[in-house]
N, C-alpha and C positions, 0 to 999 in steps of 0.2 A: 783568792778571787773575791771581787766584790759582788754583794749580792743590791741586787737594786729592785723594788716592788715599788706598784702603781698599779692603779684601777685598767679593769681590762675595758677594752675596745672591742665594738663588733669583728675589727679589721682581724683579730687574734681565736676566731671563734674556731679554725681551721688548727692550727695547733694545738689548741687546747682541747678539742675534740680526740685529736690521735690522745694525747696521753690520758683522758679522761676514761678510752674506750681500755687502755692497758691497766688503770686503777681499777677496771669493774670486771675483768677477766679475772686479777688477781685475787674478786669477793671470788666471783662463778667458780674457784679453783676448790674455795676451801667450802662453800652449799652450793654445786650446780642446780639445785632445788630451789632454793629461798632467792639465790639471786639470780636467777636464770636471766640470760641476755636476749633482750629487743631482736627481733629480726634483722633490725638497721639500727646500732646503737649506736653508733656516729650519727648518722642521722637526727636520730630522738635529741641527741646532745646539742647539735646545731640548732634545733630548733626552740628546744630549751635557753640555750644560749639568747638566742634573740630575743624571747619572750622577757630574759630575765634580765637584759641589757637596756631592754627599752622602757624608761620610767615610766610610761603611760599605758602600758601592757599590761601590769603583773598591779592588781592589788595590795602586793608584801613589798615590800621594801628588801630589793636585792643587792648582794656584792660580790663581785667577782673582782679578786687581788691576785696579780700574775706574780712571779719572781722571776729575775734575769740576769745572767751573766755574759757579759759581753754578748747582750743583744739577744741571746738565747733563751726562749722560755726553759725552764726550770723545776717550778713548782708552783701552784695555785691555791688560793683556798674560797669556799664560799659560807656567806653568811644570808644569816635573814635577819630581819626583826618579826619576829613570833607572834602571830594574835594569839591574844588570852582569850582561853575560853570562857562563855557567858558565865559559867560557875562559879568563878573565880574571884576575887578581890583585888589583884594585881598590887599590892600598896606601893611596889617599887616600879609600877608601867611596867610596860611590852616588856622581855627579855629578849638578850640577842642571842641568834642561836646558830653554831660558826657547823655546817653542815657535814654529814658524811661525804661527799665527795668534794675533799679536801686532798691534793697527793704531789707528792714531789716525783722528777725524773732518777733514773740511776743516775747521771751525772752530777746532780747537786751538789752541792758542796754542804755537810754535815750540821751545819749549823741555820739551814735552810728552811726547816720546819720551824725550828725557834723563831726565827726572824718572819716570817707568813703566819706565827700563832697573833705576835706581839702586835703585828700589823692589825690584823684582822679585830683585833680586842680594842686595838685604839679606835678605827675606824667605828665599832657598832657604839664605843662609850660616844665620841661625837657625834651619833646618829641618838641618845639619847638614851641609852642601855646600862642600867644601874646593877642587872645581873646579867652573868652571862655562861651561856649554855654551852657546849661542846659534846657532838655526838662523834663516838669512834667504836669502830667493831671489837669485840671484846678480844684482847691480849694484843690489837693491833699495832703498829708505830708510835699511831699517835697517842695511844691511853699513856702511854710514861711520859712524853711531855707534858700532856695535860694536867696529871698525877703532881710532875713536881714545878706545873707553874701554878699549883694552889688549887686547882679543880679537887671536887668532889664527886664521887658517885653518885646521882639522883636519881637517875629510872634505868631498868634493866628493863629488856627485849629480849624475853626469852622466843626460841622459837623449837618447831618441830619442824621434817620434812617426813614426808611414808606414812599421814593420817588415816586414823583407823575408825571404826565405825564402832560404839556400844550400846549391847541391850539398854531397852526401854529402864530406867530406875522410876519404881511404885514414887517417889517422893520429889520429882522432877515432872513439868508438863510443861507448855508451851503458855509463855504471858495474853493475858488478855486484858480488855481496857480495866477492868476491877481491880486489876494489882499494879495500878499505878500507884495508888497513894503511898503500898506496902513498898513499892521500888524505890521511890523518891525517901523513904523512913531509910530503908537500910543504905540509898547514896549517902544520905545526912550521918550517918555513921561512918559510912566508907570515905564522906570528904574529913571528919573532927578529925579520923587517923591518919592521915595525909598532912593537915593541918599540927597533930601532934610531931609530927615527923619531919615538918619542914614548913614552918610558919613562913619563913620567907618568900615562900613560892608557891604551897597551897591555903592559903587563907579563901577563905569563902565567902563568896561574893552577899552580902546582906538578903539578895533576894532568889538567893542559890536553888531554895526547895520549889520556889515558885515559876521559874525559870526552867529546871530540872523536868518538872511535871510537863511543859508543855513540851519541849522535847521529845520527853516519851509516847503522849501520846499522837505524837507526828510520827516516830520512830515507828509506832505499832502499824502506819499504815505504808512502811516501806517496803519497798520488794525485796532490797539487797541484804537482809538483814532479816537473824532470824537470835529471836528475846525467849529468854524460859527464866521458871520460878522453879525455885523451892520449896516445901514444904511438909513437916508431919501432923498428922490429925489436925489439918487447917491452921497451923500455924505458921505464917512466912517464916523464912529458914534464910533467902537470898537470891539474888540471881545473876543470871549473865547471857550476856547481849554481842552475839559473832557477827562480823560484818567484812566487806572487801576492803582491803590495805589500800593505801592513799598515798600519793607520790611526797610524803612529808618524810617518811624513813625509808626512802626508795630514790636510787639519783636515777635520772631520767635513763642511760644506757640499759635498765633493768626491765623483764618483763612483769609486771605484777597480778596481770590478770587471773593466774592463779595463786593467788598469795589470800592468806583471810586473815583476821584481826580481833582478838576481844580487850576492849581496852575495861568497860562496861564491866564485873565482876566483884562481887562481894556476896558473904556470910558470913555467918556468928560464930563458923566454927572456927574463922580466922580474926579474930574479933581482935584476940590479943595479936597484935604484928610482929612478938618475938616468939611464939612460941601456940603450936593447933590445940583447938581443944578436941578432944578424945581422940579418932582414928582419921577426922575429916575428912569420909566415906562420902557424907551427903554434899559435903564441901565439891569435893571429888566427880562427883556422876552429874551436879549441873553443870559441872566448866565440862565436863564428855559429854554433854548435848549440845552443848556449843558448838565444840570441838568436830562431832557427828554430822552437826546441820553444813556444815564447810564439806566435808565430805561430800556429802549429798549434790553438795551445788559444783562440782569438778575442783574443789580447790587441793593442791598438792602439799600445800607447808601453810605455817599459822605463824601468826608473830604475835604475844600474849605480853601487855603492859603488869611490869611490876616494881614499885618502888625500889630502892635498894635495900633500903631499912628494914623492910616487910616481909622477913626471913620467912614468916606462918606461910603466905600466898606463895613464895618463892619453892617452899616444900611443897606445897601440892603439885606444882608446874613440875619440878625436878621427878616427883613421882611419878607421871603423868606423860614422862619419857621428854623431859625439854629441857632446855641448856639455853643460855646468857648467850643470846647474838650479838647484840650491841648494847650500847653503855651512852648516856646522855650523863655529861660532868656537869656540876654548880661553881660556879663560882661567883660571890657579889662584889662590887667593885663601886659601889654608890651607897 
C-alpha cells in the first residue's frame, strides 16, 4: 500500500477529530488522572483544529501532516516551532517541536510512523529548525522510532496522580519580594547545570539573571501560583515555584484544570546532577510544599520538569512517589 502525506485542510478536521479522540482514550486508559478527558473532547479538537489551521490565529507556527491510503486518513502528526524562553540563548533559533498528539489508525500500514516522523522533520527543518524536538509518553510507540532515528532523551515529565498534603518543614516558608535576588542566585546555578548538561539547548540568554528577576517578581503577584524558599539559620538552601499546567504537554482532548506543574525548582542539595548530597530531606520538603500548595488549590496529579541527565532531581521525584510520564527527545539536524 502506498502511503501518501500532505498538509491537512480544515475540510479533514472531522476525521481527524474521531481518531485524535481514540489517541487520548488510549493516554486516559493507562492515568485516568493525569489525562483525564474534556467533557467534549471531539469538540475541544475541532476547535483546536481551526485555531491551529488558521495562520492568522495562533501566534506558534503550526502543522498538521495527514497520511493516506487510498484516500483514507491513516495517521497524523503535529508540530510547532517552539518560543524560547526569555532565559535562554537559543544559538541555534526556535526548535521544532513534533507534538504529543501525534497517532496512527489500526489500519496503517507499519511503516506509517516512519514515514509521518520523516515528514514532519523535513517540514519543521524548511520552516527553519536546526534542532528538533519529539515529545512521546514514556515506553510509548513512538519512543523506539524516535530512539532509532537518532533522538535523544532531553527532559523527563515525571508525574503523580492521589496528591498528598505535608506537615509544615521549620526550614521551608512561603517566598517573599526579599528573596528574589536569592532565587534568581540559585536559577544562575540551576541554568550553568542545564547548560552543563546540554549546551546546545540550554545556554543562557546574556541577560538571563536580569530577565529572571523580573519574572519573579511579577510571578510573586500571581494568583495561580504559589513560590516557597529554603532555608537553614538564614541561609538560602533553594526553592520551588507550583503552578497550573498549560495546553503545551496537554493535546486539547484533555482535561487540565486539574493538573499542576513545578517546572521552577532547585537546591544545593542537588547541586551535583549525578548523584544528592547527604539524605536531600530539605531538598525534599520544599518540592512537598509545592506539591501541598496544589493540593490545597483542588488539583488531583502534578507533572514535575526534569532533565534527563539530572539523575540527583530525578531521585528526589522517584522518592517522592513519581514516575516518567513523558519524554521530550533532541535531536540537531543544523
Amino acid at each position: 500500500m502506498t502511503i501518501s502525506i500532505r498538509p491537512a485542510r480544515i475540510s479533514d478536521s472531522e476525521p481527524l477529530a474521531d481518531m485524535l479522540v481514540e489517541d487520548a482514550k488510549s493516554r486516559n486508559a493507562v492515568d485516568p488522572v493525569l489525562w483525564r478527558l474534556n467533557a467534549d473532547p471531539r469538540g475541544a479538537i475541532i476547535a483546536a483544529l481551526a485555531r491551529a489551521l488558521d495562520v492568522d490565529a495562533s501566534p506558534v507556527r503550526h502543522a498538521w501532516l495527514i497520511a493516506e491510503v487510498d484516500g483514507h486518513l491513516v495517521g497524523c502528526t503535529h508540530s510547532i516551532i517552539l518560543p524560547v524562553p526569555p532565559i535562554y540563548a537559543a544559538p541555534f533559533g526556535p526548535p521544532g517541536l513534533i507534538m504529543e498528539d501525534c497517532c496512527v489508525s489500526s489500519a496503517a500500514p507499519r511503516q506509517t510512523r516512519a514515514a509521518l516522523i520523516e515528514a514532519a522533520e523535513a517540514d519543521l527543518v524548511q520552516a527553519g529548525a536546526k534542532i528538533l524536538l519529539a515529545s512521546a509518553v514514556t515506553d510509548g510507540t513512538w519512543t523506539s522510532h524516535y530512539m532509532r532515528d537518532g533522538y535523544e532523551p532531553l527532559t523527563c515529565y515525571f508525574a503523580k496522580s492521589g496528591l498528598t498534603q505535608s506537615g509544615d518543614a521549620q526550614t521551608v516558608r512561603k517566598a517573599e519580594v526579599r528573596d528574589v535576588p536569592d532565587i534568581v542566585t540559585s536559577s544562575a546555578v540551576n541554568r550553568q547545570i542545564l547548560n552543563d548538561l546540554k549546551p546546545d539547548f540550554w545556554k543562557p540568554h546574556p541577560d538571563a539573571d536580569t530577565r529572571f528577576a523580573q519574572w519573579m517578581q511579577r510571578s510573586l503577584t500571581l494568583a495561580d501560583r504559589d513560590m516557597f524558599v529554603s532555608e537553614d539559620a538564614g541561609v538560602f538552601l533553594g526553592y520551588a515555584i507550583s503552578q497550573p499546567a498549560t495546553p503545551l504537554h496537554f493535546p486539547p482532548a484533555h482535561d487540565i484544570s486539574e493538573i499542576g506543574v513545578i517546572d521552577d525548582f532547585h537546591h544545593v542539595e542537588m547541586g551535583d546532577p549525578t548523584s544528592l548530597a547527604r539524605d536531600a530531606t530539605r531538598a525534599s520538603a520544599v518540592f512537598r510544599a509545592a506539591e501541598s500548595a496544589r493540593v490545597v488549590r483542588g488539583n488531583t496529579a502534578l507533572l514535575v520538569v526534569c532533565p534527563a541527565a539530572w539523575t540527583a532531581k530525578a531521585q528526589v521525584l522517584t522518592r517522592a512517589g513519581y514516575t516518567n510520564a513523558m519524554t521530550w527527545f533532541f535531536k540537531k539536524v543544523g
